[in-house]
Each structure stands twice: as C-alpha cells, then as structure tokens.
PDB file of N, CA, C and O in Angstrom, chain B, residues numbered from 101:
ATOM      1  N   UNK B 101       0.839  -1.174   0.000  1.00  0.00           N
ATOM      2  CA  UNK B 101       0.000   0.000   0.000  1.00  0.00           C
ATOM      3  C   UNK B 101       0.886   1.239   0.000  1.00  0.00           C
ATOM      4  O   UNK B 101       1.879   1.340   0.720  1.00  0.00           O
ATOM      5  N   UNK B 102       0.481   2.145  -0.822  1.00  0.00           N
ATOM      6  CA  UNK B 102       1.227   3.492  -1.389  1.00  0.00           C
ATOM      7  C   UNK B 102       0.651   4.790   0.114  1.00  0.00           C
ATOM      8  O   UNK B 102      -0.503   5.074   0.437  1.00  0.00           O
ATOM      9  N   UNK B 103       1.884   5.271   0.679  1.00  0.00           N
ATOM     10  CA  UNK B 103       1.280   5.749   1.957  1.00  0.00           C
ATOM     11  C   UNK B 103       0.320   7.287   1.486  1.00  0.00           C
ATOM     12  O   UNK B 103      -0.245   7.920   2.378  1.00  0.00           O
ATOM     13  N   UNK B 104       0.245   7.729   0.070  1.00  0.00           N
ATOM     14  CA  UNK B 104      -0.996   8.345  -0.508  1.00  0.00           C
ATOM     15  C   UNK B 104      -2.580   7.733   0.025  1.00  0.00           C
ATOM     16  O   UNK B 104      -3.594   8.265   0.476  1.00  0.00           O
ATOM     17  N   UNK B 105      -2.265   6.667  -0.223  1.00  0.00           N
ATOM     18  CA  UNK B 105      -3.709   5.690  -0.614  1.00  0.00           C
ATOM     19  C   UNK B 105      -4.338   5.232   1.355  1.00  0.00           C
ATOM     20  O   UNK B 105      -5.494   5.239   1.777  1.00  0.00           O
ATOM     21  N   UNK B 106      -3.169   4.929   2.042  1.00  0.00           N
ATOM     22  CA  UNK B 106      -3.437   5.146   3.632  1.00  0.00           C
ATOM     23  C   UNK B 106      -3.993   6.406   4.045  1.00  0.00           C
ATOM     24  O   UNK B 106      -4.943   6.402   4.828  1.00  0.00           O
ATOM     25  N   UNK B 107      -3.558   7.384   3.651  1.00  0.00           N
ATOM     26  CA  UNK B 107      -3.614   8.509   3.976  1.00  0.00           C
ATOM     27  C   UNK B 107      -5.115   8.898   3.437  1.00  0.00           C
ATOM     28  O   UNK B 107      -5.872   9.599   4.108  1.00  0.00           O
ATOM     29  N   UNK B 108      -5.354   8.530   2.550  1.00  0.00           N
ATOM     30  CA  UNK B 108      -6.979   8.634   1.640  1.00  0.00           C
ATOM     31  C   UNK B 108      -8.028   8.254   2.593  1.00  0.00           C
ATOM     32  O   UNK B 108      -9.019   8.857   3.005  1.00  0.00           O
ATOM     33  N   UNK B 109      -7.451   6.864   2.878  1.00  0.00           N
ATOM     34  CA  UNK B 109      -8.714   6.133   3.974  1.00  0.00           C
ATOM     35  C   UNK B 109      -8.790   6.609   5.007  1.00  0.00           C
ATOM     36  O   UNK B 109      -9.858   6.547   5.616  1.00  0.00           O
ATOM     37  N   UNK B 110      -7.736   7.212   5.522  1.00  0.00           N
ATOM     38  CA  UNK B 110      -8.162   8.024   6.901  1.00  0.00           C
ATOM     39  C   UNK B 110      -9.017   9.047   6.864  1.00  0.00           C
ATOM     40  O   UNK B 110      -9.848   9.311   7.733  1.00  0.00           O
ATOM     41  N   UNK B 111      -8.811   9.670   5.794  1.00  0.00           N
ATOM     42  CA  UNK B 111      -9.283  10.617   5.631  1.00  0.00           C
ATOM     43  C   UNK B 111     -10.888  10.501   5.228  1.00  0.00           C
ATOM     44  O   UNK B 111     -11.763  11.358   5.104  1.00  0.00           O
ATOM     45  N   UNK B 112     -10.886   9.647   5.139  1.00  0.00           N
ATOM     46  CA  UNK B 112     -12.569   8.941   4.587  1.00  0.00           C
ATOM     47  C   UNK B 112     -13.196   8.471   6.042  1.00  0.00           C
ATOM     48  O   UNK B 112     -14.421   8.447   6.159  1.00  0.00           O
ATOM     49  N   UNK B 113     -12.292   8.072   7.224  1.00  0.00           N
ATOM     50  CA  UNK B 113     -12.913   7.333   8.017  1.00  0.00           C
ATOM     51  C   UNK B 113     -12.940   8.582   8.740  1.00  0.00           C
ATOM     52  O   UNK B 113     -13.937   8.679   9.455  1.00  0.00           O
ATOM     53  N   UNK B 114     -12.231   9.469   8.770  1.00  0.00           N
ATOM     54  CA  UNK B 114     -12.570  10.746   9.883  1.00  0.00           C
ATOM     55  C   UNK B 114     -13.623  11.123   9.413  1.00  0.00           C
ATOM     56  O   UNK B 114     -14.509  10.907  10.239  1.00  0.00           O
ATOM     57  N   UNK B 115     -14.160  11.755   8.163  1.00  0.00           N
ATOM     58  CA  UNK B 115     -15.246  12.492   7.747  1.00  0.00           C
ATOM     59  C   UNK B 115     -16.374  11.457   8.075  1.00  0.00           C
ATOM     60  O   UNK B 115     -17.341  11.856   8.723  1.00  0.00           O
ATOM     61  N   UNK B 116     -16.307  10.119   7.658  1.00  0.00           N
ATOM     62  CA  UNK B 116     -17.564   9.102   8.155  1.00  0.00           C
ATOM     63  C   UNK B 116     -18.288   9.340   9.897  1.00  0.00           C
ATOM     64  O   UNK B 116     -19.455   9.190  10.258  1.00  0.00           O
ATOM     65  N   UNK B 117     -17.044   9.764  10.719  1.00  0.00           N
ATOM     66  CA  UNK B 117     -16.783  10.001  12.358  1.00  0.00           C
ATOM     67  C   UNK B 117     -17.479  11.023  12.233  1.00  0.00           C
ATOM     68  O   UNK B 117     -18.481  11.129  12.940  1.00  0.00           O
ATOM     69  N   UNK B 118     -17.159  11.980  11.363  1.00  0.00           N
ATOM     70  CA  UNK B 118     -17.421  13.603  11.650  1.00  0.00           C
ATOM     71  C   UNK B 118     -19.316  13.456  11.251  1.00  0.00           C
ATOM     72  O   UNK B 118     -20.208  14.036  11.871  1.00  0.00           O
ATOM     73  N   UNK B 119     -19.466  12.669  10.254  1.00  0.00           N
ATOM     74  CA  UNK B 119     -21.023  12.989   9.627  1.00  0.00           C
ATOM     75  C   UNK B 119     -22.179  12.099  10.754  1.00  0.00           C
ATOM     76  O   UNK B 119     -23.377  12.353  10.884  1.00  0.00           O
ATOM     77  N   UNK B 120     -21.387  11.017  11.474  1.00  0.00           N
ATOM     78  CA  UNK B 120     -21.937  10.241  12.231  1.00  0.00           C
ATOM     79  C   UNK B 120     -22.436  11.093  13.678  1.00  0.00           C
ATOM     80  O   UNK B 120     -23.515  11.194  14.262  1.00  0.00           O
ATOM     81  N   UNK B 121     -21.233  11.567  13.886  1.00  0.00           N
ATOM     82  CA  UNK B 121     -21.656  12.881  15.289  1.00  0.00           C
ATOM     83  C   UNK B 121     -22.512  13.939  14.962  1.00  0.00           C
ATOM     84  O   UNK B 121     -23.438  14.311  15.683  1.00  0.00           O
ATOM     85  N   UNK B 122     -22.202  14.437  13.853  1.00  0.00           N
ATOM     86  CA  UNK B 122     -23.360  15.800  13.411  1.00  0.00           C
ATOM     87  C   UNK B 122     -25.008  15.049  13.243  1.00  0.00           C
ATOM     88  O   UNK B 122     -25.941  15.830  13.430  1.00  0.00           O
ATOM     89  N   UNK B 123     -25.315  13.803  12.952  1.00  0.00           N
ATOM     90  CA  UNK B 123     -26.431  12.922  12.779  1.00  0.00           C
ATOM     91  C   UNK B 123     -26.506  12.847  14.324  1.00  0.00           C
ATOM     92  O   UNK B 123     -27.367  13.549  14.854  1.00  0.00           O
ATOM     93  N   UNK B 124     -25.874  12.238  14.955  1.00  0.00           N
ATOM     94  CA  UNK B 124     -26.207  12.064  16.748  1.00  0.00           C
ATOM     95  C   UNK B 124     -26.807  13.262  17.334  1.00  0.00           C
ATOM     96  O   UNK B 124     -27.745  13.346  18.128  1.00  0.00           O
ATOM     97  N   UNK B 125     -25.841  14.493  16.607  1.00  0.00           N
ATOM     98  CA  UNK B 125     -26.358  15.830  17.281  1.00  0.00           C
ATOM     99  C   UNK B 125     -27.372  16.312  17.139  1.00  0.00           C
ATOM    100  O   UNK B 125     -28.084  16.809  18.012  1.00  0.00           O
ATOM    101  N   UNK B 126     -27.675  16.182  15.413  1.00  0.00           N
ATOM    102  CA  UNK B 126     -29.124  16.874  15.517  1.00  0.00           C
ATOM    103  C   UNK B 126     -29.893  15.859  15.857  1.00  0.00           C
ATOM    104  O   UNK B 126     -30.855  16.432  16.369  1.00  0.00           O
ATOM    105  N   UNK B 127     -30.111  14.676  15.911  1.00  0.00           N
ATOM    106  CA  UNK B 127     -30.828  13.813  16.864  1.00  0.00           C
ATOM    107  C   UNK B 127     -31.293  14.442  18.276  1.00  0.00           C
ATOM    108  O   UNK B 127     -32.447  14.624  18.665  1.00  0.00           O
ATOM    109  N   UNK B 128     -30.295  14.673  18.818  1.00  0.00           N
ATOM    110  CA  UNK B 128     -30.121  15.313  20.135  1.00  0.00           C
ATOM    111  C   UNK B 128     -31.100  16.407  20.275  1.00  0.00           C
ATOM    112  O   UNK B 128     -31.961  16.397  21.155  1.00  0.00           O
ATOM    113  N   UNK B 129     -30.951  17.468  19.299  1.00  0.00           N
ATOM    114  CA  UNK B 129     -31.412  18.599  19.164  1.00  0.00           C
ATOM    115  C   UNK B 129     -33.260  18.559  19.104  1.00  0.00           C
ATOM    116  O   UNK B 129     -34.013  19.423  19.553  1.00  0.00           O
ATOM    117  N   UNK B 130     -33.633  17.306  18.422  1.00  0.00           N
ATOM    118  CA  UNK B 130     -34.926  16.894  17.503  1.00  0.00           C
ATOM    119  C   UNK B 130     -35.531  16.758  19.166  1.00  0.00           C
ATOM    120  O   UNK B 130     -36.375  17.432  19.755  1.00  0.00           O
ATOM    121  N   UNK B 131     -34.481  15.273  19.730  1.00  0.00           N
ATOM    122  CA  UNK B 131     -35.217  15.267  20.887  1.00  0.00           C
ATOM    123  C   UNK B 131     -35.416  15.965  22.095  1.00  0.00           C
ATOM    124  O   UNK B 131     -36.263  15.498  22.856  1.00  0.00           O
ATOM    125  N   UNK B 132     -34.895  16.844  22.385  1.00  0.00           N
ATOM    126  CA  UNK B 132     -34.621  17.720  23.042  1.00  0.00           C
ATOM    127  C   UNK B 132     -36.002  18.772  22.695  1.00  0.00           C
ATOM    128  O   UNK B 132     -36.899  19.084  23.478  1.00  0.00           O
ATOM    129  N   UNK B 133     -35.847  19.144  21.408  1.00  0.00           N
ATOM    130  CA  UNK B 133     -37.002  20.354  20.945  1.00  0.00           C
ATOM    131  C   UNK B 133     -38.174  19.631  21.023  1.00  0.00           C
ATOM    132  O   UNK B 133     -39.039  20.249  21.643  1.00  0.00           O
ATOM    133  N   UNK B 134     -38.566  18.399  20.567  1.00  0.00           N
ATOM    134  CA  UNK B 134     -39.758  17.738  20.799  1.00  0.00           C
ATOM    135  C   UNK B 134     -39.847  18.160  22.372  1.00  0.00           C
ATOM    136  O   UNK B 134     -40.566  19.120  22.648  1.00  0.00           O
ATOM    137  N   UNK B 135     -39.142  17.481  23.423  1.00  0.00           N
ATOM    138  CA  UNK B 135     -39.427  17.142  24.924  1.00  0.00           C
ATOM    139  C   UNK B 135     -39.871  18.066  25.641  1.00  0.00           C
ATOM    140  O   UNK B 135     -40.674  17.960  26.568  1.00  0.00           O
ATOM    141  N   UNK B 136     -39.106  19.487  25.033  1.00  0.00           N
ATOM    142  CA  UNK B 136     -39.514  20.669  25.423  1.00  0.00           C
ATOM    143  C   UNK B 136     -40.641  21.445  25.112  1.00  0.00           C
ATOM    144  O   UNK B 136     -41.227  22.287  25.792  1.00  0.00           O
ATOM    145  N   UNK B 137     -40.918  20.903  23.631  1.00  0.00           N
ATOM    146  CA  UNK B 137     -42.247  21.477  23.314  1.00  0.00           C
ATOM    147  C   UNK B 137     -43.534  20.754  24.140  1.00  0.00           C
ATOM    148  O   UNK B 137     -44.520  21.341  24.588  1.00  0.00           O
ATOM    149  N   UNK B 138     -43.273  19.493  24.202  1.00  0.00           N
ATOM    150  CA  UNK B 138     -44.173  18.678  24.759  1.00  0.00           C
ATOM    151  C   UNK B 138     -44.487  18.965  26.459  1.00  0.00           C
ATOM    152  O   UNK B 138     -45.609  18.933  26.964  1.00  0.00           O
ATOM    153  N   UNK B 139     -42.987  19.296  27.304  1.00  0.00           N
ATOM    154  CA  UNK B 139     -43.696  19.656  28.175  1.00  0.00           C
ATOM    155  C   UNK B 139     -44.183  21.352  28.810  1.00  0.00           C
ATOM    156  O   UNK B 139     -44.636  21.713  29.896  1.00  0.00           O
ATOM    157  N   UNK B 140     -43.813  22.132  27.483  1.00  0.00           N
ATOM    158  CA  UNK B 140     -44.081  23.488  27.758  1.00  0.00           C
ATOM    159  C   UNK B 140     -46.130  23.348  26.731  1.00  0.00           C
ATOM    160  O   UNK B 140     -46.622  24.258  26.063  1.00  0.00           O
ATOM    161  N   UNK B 141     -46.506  22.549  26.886  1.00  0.00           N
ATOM    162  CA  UNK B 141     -47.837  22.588  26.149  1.00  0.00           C
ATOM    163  C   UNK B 141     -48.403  22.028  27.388  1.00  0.00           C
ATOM    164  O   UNK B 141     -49.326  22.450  28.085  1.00  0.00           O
ATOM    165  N   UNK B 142     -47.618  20.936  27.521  1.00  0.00           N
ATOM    166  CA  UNK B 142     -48.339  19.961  29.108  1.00  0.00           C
ATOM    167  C   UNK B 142     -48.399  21.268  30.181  1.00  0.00           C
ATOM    168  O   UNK B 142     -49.490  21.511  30.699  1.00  0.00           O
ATOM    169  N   UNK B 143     -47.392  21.993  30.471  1.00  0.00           N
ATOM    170  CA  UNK B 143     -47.636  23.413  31.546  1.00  0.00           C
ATOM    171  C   UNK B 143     -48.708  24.616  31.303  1.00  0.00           C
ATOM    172  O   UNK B 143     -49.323  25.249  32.160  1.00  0.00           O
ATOM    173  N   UNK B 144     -48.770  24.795  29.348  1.00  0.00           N
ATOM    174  CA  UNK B 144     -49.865  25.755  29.244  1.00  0.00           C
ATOM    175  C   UNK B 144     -50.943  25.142  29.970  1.00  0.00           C
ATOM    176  O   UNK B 144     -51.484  25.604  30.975  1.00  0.00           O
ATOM    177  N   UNK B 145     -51.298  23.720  29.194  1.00  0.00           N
ATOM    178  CA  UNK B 145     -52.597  23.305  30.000  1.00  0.00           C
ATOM    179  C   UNK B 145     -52.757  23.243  31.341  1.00  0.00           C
ATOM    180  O   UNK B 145     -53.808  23.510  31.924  1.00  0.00           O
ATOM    181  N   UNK B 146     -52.074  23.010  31.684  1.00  0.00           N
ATOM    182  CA  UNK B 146     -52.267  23.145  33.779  1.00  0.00           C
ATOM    183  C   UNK B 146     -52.383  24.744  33.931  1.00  0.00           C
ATOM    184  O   UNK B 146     -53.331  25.009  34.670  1.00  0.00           O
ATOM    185  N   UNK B 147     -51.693  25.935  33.448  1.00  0.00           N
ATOM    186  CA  UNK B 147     -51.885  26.948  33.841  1.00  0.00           C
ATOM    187  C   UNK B 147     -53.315  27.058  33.467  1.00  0.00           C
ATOM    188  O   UNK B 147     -54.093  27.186  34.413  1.00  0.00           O
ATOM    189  N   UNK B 148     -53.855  27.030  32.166  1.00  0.00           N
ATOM    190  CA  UNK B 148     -55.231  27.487  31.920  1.00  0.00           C
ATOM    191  C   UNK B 148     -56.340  26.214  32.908  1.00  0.00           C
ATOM    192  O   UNK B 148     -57.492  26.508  33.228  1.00  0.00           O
ATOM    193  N   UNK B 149     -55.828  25.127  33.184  1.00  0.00           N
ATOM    194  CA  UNK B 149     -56.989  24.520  33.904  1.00  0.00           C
ATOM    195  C   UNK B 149     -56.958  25.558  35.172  1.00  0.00           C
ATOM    196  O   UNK B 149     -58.016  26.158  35.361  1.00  0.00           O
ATOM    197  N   UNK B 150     -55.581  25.918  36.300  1.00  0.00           N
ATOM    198  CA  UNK B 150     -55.652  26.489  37.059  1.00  0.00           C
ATOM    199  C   UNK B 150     -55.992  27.681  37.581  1.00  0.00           C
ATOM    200  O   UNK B 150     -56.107  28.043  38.752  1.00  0.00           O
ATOM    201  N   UNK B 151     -56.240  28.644  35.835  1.00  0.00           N
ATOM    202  CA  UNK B 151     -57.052  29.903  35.911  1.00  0.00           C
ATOM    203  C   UNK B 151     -58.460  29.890  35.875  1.00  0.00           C
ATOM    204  O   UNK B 151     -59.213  30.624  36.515  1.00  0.00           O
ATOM    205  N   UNK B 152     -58.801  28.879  34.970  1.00  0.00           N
ATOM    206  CA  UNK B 152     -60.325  28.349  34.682  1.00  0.00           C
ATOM    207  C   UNK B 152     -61.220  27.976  35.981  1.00  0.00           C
ATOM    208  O   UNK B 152     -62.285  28.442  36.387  1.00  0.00           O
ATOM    209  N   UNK B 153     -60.165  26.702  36.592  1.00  0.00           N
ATOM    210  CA  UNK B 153     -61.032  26.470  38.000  1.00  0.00           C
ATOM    211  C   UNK B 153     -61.036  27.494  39.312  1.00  0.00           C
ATOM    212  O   UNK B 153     -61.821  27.454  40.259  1.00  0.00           O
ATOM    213  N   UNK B 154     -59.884  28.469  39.090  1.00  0.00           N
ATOM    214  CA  UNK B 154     -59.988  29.717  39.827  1.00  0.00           C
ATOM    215  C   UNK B 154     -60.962  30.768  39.426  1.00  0.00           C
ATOM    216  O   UNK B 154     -60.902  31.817  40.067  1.00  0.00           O
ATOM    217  N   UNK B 155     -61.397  30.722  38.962  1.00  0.00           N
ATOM    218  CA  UNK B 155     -62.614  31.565  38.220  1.00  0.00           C
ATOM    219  C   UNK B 155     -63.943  31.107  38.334  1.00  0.00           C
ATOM    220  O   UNK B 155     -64.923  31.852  38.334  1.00  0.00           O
ATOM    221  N   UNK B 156     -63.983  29.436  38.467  1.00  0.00           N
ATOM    222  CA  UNK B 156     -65.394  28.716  38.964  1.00  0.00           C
ATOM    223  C   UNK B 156     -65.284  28.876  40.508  1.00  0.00           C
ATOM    224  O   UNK B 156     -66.292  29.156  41.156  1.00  0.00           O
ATOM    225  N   UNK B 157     -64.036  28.698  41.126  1.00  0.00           N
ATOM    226  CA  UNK B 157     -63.965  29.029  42.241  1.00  0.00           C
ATOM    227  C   UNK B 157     -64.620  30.034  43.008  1.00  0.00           C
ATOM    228  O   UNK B 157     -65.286  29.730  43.998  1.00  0.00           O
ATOM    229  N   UNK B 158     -64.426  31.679  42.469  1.00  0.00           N
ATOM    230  CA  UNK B 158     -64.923  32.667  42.546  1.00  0.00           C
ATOM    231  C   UNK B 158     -65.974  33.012  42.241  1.00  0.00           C
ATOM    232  O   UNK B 158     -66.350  34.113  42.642  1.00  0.00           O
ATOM    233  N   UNK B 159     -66.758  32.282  41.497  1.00  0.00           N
ATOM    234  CA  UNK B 159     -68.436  32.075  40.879  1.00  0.00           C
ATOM    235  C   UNK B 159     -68.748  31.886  41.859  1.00  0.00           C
ATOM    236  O   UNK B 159     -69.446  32.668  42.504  1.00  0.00           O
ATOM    237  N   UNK B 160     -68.219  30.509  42.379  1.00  0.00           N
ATOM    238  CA  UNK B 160     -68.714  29.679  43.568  1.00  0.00           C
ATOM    239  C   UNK B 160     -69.155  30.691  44.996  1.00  0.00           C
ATOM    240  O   UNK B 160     -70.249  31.154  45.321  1.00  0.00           O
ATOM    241  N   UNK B 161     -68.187  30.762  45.463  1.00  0.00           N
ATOM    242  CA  UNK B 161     -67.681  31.528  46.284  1.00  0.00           C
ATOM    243  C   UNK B 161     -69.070  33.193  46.138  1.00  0.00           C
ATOM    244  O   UNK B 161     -69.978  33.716  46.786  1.00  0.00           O
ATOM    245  N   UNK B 162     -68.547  33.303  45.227  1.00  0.00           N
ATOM    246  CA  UNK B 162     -69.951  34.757  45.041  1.00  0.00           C
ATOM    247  C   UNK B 162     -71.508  34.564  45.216  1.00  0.00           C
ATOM    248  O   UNK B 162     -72.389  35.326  45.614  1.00  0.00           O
ATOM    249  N   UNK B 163     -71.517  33.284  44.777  1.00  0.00           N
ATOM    250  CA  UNK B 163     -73.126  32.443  45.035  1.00  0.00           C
ATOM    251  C   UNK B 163     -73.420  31.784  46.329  1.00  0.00           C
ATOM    252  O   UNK B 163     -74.623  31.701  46.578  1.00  0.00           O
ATOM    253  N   UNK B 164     -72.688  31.343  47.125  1.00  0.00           N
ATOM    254  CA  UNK B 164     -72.519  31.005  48.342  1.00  0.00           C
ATOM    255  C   UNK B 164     -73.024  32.553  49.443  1.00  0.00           C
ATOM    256  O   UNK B 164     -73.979  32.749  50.194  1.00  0.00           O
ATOM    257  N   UNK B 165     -71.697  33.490  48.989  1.00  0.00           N
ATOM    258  CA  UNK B 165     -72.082  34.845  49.518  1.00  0.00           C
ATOM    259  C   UNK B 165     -73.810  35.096  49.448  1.00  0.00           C
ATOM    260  O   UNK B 165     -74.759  34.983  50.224  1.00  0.00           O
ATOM    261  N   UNK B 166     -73.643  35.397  48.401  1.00  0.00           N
ATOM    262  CA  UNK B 166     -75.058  35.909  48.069  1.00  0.00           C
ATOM    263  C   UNK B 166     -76.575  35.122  48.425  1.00  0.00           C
ATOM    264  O   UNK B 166     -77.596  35.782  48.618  1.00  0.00           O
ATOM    265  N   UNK B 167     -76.543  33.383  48.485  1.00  0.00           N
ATOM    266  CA  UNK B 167     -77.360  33.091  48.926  1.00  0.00           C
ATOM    267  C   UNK B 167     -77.593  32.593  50.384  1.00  0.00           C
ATOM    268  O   UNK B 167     -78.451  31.798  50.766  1.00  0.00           O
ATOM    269  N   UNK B 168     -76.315  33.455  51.364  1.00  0.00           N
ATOM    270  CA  UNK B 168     -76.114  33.150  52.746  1.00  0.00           C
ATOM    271  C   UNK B 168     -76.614  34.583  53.316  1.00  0.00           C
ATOM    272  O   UNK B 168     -77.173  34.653  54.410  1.00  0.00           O
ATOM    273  N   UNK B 169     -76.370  35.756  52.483  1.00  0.00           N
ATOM    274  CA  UNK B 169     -77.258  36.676  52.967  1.00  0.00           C
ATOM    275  C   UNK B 169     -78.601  36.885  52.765  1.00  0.00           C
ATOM    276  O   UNK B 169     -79.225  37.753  53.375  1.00  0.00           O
ATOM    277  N   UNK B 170     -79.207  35.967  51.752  1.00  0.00           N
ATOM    278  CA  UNK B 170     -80.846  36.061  51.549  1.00  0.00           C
ATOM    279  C   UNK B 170     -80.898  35.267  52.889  1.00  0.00           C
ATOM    280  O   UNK B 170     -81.865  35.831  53.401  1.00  0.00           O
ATOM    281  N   UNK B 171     -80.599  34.567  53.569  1.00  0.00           N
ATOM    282  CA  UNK B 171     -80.843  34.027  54.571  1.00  0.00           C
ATOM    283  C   UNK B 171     -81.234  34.745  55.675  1.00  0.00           C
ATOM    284  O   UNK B 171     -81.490  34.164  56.729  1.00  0.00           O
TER     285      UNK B 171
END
C-alpha cells in the first residue's frame, strides 16, 4: 500500500466520524425540541386549567355569599 492511498482512507474514516456525530447531534437537538415542546404545552394546560377552576372558584364563592345573605 502506497502511503498516498493510507492517507486517503483516513481521511474517509474521519469524515464518516465527523457525519456520524453531526447525525447524533441533531438527533439530540430533535429530541430535546420535541421534549420541550411537549412539556411546555403539558404546563400551558395546567396553567389554563388552574385559571379556569380559579374563576369557577370565585363564581362559587360569590353564590354562596349571596345566597347566605338572603338568609
């Protein structure tokens, strides 16, 4: 083997290394942005259940008032 032709294959097996990590990474990235989207949607919904039932709360609460003073 002509130390040109060694020198070729390395050079083939680093870039194979290099394209294999940039594939891992944005992997990384995919799952990462999914996980985050997923649980920043899972938190909207708890905030709006927790404004919603704070608001029936205060219905509540106002109707209680009001039909403890017809009393």
């Amino acid at each position: 083997m002509k130390p040109m032709q060694s020198k070729q294959i390395l050079t083939k097996v680093d870039g194979s290394i290099t394209l294999l990590t940039l594939m891992i990474m944005t992997f990384c990235v995919l799952v990462i942005g999914y996980a985050h989207s997923y649980y920043r949607q899972k938190n909207d919904n708890l905030q709006n259940q927790y404004y919603y039932y704070e608001q029936q709360n205060q219905q509540l609460r106002k109707l209680v008032e009001t039909s403890l003073k017809k009393d």
